[in-house]
C-alpha positions in Angstrom: 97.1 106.2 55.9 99.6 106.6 53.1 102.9 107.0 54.4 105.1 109.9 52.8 108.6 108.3 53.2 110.9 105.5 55.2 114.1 107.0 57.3 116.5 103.6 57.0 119.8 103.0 59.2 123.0 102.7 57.7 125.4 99.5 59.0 123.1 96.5 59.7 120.4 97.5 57.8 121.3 98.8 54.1 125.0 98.1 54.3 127.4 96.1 56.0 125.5 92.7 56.9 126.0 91.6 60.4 127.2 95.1 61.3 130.8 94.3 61.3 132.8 97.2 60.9 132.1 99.2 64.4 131.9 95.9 66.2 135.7 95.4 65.0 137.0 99.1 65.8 135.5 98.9 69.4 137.3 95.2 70.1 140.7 96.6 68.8 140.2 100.1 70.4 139.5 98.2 73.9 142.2 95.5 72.7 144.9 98.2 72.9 144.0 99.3 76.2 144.5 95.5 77.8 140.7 95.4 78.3 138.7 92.2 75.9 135.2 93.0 75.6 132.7 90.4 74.6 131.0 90.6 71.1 127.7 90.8 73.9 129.6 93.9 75.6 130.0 95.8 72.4 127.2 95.0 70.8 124.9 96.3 73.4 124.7 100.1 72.9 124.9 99.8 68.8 123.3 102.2 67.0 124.5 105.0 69.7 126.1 108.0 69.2 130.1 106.0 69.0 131.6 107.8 72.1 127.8 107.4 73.8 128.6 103.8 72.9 132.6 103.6 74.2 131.4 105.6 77.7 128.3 103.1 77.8 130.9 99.8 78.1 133.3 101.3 80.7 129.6 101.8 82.7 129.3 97.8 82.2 130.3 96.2 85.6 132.5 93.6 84.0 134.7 96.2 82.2 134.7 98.7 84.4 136.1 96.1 87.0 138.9 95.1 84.2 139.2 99.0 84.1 140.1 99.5 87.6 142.2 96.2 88.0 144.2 97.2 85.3 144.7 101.1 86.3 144.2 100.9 89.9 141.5 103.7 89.5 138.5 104.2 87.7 137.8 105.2 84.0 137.4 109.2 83.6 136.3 110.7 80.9 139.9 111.8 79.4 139.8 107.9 79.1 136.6 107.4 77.1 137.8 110.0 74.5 141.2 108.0 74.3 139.3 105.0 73.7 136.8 106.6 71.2 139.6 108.1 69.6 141.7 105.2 68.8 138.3 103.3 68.2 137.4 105.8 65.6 141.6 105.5 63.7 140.8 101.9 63.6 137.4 102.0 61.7 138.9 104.9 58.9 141.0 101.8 58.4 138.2 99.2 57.9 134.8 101.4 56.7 135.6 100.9 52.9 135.2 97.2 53.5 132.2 97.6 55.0 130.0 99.8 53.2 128.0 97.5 50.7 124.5 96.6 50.5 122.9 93.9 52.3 120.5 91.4 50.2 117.6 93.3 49.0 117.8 96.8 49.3 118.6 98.2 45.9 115.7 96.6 44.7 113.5 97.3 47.2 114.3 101.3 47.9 113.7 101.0 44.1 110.7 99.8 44.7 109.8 102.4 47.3 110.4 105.1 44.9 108.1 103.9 42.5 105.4 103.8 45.7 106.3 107.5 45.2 108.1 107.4 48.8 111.2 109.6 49.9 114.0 107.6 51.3 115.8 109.2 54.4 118.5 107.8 57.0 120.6 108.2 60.0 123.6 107.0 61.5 125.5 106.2 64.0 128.7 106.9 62.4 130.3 110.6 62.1 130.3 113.0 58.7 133.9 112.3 58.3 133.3 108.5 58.3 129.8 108.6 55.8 132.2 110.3 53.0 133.3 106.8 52.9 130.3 104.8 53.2 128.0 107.0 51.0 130.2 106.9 47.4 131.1 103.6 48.7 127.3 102.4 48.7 126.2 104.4 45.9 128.6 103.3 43.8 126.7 99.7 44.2 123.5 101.1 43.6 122.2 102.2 47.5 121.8 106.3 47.7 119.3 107.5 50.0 117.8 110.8 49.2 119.5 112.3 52.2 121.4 111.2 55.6 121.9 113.1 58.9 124.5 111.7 61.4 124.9 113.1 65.2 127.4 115.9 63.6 124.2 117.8 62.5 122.3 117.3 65.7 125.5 118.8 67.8 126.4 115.2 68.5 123.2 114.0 70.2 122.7 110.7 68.9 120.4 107.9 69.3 118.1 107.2 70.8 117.6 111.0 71.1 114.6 111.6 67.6 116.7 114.7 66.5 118.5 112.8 63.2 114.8 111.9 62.2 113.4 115.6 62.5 116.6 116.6 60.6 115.5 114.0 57.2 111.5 115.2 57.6 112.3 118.9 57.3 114.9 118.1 54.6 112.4 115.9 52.9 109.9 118.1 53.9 107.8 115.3 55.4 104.2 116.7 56.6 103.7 114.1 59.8 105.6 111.5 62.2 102.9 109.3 61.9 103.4 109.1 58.0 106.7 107.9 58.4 108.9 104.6 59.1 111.8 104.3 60.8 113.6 100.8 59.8 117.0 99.5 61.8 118.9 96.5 62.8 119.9 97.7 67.1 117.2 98.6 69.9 119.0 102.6 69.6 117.1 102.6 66.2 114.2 101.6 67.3 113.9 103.9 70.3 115.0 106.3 67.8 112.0 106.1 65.7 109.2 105.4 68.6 110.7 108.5 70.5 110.0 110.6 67.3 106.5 109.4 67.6 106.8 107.0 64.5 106.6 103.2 63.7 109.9 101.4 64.0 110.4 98.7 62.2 112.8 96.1 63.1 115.7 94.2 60.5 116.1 90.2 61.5 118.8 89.0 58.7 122.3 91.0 58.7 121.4 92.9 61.8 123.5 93.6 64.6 120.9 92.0 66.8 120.8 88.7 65.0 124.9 89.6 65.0 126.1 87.0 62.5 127.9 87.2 59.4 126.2 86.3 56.1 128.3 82.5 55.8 127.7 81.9 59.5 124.1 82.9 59.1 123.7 80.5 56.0 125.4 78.0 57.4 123.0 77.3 60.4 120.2 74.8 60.3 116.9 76.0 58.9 115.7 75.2 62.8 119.1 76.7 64.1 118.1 80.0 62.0 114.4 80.3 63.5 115.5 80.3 66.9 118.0 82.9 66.6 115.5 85.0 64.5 113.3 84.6 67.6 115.2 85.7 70.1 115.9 89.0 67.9 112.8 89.7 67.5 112.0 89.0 71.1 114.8 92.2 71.5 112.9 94.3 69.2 109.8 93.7 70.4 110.2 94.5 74.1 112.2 97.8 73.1 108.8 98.7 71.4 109.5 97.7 68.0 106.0 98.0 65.8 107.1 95.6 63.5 109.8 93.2 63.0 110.8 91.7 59.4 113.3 88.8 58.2 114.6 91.1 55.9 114.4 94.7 54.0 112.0 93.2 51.5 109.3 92.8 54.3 108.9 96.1 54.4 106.5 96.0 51.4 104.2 94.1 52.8 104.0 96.3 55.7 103.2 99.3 53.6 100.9 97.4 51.2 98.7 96.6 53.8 98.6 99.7 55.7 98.4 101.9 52.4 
C-alpha cells in the first residue's frame, strides 16, 4: 500500500528530546501547591490533553492522598484548573527553550517529502503555546505542513482520534489506513490506533525512554538496550504497530511496506 502522509507529535518526537518542558511545568505547578510528584507520576498521562493530564495525577492514589493530607479534603475540580493554570504560566516561561529538533528529523521529513508524502501533527500543547514552538522549530528547519492541537477539536485531546481527522481533511488524505501516526507517549499511540491507523512508536528522546540527550549518551551501550527495551515493551502492549530507535527508522518502515 503506498501511504499518502505521516501525522508526527510535537515534544518527544520532532522537538524537545526527552520531552522536557511539560514534565518541568507539571513539577513546579504541583511544587507550589506542597504536593512533589515523581518524574513516574507526571510522566504517566503525557501526550494528554494538559488539564486531562493535571486531573489524571490528583486521580493517582499517592497524590491524591498528599492532596487530602495537605487540605483535609479532597481535590475538586476548581482545584485541577488552579493547578493547570499555574502549570500552564510556568511552561509560557520555559517553551522557547524547548522547541528544537531532535536528531534526525529535518533530514528525514525532508526525505519524506521527496517520497511525495504530506507531513501532518498534533499536540498536546494549546494554540497559544504552538505560536511558540512552531516559529521556534521552523526557524531550525522542522515545519510540518499543518498542526491541530485540542483547541480545534473543542478541547478533546488524546487519546480521543479527532486531531488526526482534523490533519487528513486538511491534507485531504483519502484513507486511515494510508496513514502513520508517529509519537514518543502511549496517548499517541492510542491516538493513532483509535483513528484506525498504524502507530508507530519513538525510542531515543521520548518521553517513554524519559532521559535527556547527555544522560542518554552517557549510559553504557548495555545500560542503553535495556532501557530501549522496556520502552518498547510500553509501546508495544499499548498496541504500538511498530516501535523505532529513532525518527530515521521510519524509512525503513515505509520502504518496505511501499
Amino acid at each position: 500500500m503506498k501511504y499518502e502522509a505521516v501525522i508526527f507529535d510535537w515534544a518527544g518526537t520532532t522537538v524537545d528530546y526527552g520531552c522536557f518542558a511539560p514534565v518541568q511545568a507539571f513539577i513546579d505547578a504541583f511544587k507550589a501547591f506542597g504536593i512533589e510528584p515523581t518524574v513516574e507520576e507526571v510522566r504517566g498521562p503525557m501526550g494528554m490533553l494538559k488539564i486531562d493530564h493535571i486531573r489524571t495525577m490528583l486521580k493517582g492514589e499517592r497524590i491524591a492522598g498528599l492532596w487530602r493530607e495537605k487540605y483535609g479534603k479532597d481535590w475538586t475540580e476548581e482545584d485541577v484548573h488552579a493547578v493547570y493554570e499555574l502549570s500552564e504560566k510556568k511552561i509560557f516561561e520555559i517553551l522557547p527553550n524547548f522547541a528544537d529538533p531532535k536528531p534526525y528529523v529535518v533530514e528525514t521529513v525532508e526525505k519524506l517529502r521527496e517520497m511525495g508524502l504530506k507531513i501532518g501533527s498534533t499536540t498536546g500543547y494549546t494554540d497559544d503555546m504552538m505560536t511558540i514552538v512552531v516559529p521556534k522549530a521552523a526557524e531550525n528547519g522542522y515545519a510540518p505542513d499543518c498542526w491541530f492541537s485540542p483547541n480545534s477539536t473543542g478541547n478533546t485531546g488524546r487519546p480521543y482520534p479527532y486531531m488526526i481527522f482534523r490533519n487528513m481533511e486538511e491534507l485531504k488524505l483519502s484513507d486511515v489506513r494510508k496513514v502513520i501516526k508517529v509519537g514518543d507517549t502511549v496517548s499517541d499511540i492510542k491516538e493513532g490506533k483509535q483513528a484506525g491507523m498504524e502507530s508507530v512508536g519513538v525510542l531515543e528522546g521520548s518521553s517513554v525512554l524519559g532521559l535527556s540527550q547527555k544522560e542518554y549518551e552517557a549510559l553504557s551501550d548495555a545500560e542503553k538496550e535495556e532501557k530501549l527495551k522496556e520502552a518498547e515493551k510500553t509501546f508495544m502492549e499499548a498496541g504500538a504497530d511498530y516501535v523505532i530507535r529513532d525518527i530515521r527508522g521510519l524509512l525503513d518502515i515505509l520502504c518496505k511496506n511501499a
